[in-house]
N, C-alpha and C positions, 0 to 999 in steps of 0.2 A: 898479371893484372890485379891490383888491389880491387878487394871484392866491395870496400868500403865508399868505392867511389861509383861504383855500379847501383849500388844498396840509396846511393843520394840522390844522382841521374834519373835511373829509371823513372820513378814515378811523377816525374817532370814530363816524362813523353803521354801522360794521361790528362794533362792540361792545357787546356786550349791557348791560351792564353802564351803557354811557355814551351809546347813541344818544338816546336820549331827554332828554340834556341838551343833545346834538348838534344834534338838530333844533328845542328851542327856539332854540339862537343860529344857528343858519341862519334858521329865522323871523322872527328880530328883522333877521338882514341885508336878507329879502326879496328881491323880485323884482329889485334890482339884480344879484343874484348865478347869473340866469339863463342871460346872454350868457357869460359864462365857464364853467359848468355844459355848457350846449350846445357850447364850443368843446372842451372837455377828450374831451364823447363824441366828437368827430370827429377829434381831432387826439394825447388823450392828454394825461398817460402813462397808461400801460396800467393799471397799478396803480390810479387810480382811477377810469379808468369805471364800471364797476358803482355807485360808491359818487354818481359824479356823476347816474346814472338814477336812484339812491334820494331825492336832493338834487332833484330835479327833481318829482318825484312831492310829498313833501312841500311843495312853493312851488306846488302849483297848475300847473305848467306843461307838462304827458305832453302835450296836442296843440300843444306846440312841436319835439316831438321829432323827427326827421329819419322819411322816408318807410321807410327800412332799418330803423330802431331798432324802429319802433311795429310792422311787419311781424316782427320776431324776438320783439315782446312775445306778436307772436297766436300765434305757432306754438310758444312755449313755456307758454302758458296750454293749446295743444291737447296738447300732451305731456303737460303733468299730468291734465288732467282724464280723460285716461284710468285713470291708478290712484288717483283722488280717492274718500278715504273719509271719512266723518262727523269732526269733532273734538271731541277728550276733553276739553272743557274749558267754563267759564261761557258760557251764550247772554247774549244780550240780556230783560229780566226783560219786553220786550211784544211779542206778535206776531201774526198770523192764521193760520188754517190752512183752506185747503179740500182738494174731494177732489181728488187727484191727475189722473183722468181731465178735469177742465174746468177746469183750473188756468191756461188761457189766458185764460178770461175776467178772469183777475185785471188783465191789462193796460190790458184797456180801460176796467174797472169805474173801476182807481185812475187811469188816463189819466198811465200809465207811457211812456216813450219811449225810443231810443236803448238796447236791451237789447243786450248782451254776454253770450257764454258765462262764467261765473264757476265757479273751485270754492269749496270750502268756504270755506278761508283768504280767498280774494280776498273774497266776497261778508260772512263778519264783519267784515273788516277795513273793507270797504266802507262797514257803516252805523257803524263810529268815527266815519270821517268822511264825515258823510251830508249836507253841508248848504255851500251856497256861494251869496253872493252876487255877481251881473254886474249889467255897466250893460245896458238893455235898449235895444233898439229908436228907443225912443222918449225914451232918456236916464234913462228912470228905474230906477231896481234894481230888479232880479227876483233871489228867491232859488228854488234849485234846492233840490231832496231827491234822494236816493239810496235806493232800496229794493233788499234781497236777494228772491228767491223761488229756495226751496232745492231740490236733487234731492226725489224722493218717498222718503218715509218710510213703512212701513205701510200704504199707501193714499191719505198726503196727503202734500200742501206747504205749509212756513211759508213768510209773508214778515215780513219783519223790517226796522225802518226807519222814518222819520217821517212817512210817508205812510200808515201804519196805526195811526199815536198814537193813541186817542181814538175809533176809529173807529165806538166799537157805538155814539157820544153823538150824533155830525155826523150820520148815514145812510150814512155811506159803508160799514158794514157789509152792512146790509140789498139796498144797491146791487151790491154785489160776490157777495151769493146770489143774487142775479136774475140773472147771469152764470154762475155755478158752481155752481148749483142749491143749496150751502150754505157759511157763512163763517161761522169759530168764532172770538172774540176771547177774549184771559187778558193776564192784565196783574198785574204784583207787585211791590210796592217793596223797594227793598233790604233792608229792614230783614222783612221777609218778615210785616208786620204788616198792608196794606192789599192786600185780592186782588181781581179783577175779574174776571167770564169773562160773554161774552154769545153767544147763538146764533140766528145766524138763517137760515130757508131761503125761496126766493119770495119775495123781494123785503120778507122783514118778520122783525122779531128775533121768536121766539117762546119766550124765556127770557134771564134777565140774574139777574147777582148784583154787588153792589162794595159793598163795606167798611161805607163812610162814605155811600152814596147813602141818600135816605130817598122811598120803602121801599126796602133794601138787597137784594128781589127783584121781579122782575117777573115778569106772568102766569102759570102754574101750574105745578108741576111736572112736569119730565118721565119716562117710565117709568122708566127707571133710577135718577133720585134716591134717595135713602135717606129715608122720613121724618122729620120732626123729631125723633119721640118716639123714633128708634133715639138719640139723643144720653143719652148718659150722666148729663146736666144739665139733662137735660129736666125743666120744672115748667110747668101749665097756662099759659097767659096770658102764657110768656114770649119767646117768637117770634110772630116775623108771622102771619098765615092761612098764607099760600102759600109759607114758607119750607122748607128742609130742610136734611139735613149736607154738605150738596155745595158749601163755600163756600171751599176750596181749588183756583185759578186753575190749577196744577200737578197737582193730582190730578184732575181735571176731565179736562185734556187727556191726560194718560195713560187716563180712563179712555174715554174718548166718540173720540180724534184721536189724537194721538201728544205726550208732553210732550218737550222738548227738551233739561233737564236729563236724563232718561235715554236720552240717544241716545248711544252711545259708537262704539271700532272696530268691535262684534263686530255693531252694528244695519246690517240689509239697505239697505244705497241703491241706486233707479235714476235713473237718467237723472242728467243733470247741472243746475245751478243758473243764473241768471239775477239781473247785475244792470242795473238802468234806471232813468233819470230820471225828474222829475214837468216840465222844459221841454222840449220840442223841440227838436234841430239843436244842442244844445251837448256831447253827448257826455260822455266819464267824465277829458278831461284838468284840468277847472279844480278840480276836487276837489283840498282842499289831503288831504297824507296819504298815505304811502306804504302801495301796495296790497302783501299777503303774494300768495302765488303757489300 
């Protein structure tokens, strides 16, 4: 690996403006560019280590990083999380949320592993990049997922991540209230046209709505729903039996959970956040993607 092209690179991944073209051509260089990466944190210059730990995280390679390194990574992940607050900005449009008091059963429910304390920034940035494939075992590729599960909000916690995609359709909703006594799924596509939200407590959903599903609700309403006929556009015969106006994925969860779009600085958080795997014994280094802090 020419060390001259590392020496140019790097300090392009310290500007906003240009990291992100940075870290595509560090990714085209790849993991040749590891051995020099690691030789620069040990040896220098000074001026780019930081930028070589950022280089390093993006290739997938944080548990190649020396015994010192990944030890100053914990203790400065424990610095922040102590003034860790909510962030003002887009979530991710899917997530779950139970109640905060049994929000441990989320681990075992999703058969989450290798959790790390996470703040805010680590754990978004986290499901960017949520997804990595290893040779396994046995030769064959095993892909990994990354899941967030965030401080509590109001009484709950989301997780967020591709271990909860899809999850009121597979059972692993239903499976994850059998743990946390309940698990609320929302789901929204970008275009803020197709919403999803499903709820179930004991072990079984006991209401669902989505877009395009046909019927677009399941089982009955619950007390709080709005009837149909409060809708403005209400004409006999034109909804379901069992439908009502409660088919915004976002206004659901603000009104029953906590919605995540209006979580800003001034909303209460305790405790702090958690990110983990869906393999065992591989940890958070092979994740390509540099984590925020």
């Amino acid at each position: 690996m020419d060390m001259e092209i590392l020496t140019t690179l790097l300090p392009r991944l310290g500007d906003r403006q240009g990291v992100w073209r940075a870290e595509r051509e560090l990714t085209a260089i790849g993991r040749a560019a590891v051995p020099e990466l690691l030789a620069i944190r040990r040896e220098g210059p000074g001026h780019l280590r930081r930028h070589a730990l950022h280089a390093l995280a993006v290739l997938g390679a944080g548990d190649e990083l020396s015994v010192r390194d990944q030890a100053a990574l914990r203790r400065l992940v424990g610095v922040k999380l102590l003034a860790d607050r909510p962030l003002d900005e887009h979530c991710p449009f899917i997530w779950m949320a139970v109640p905060a008091a049994t929000y441990e059963g989320v681990f075992t429910a999703l058969d989450l592993h290798d959790r790390i304390p996470a703040t805010m920034a680590m754990g978004m940035s986290g499901v960017e990049h949520a997804e990595v494939t290893l040779a396994g075992q046995d030769g064959e590729e095993v892909t990994a997922y990354r899941a967030f599960v965030t401080p509590e909000f109001s009484g709950w916690r989301m997780v967020f991540g591709p271990p909860v995609w899809g999850c009121a359709d597979n059972g692993l909703l239903a499976r994850v209230s059998e743990h946390c006594g309940q698990a609320h799924y929302y789901a929204r596509d970008s275009y803020d046209d197709a919403h999803a939200w499903a709820i179930a407590e004991e072990g079984r959903v006991i209401r669902s709505h989505s877009t395009y599903d046909e019927p677009r609700w399941t089982h009955e309403p619950l007390p709080w729903e709005e009837p149909q006929t409060a809708d403005p556009l209400w004409e006999p015969g034109m909804y379901e039996p069992n439908a009502s106006c409660e088919w915004n994925a976002n206004e659901v969860a603000d009104r029953v959970t906590v919605d995540p779009e209006r979580i800003n600085e001034d909303t209460p958080m305790t405790g702090h956040g958690w990110l983990a795997v869906t393999v065992p014994g591989i940890g958070h280094g092979p994740f390509p993607g540099a984590l925020s802090i």
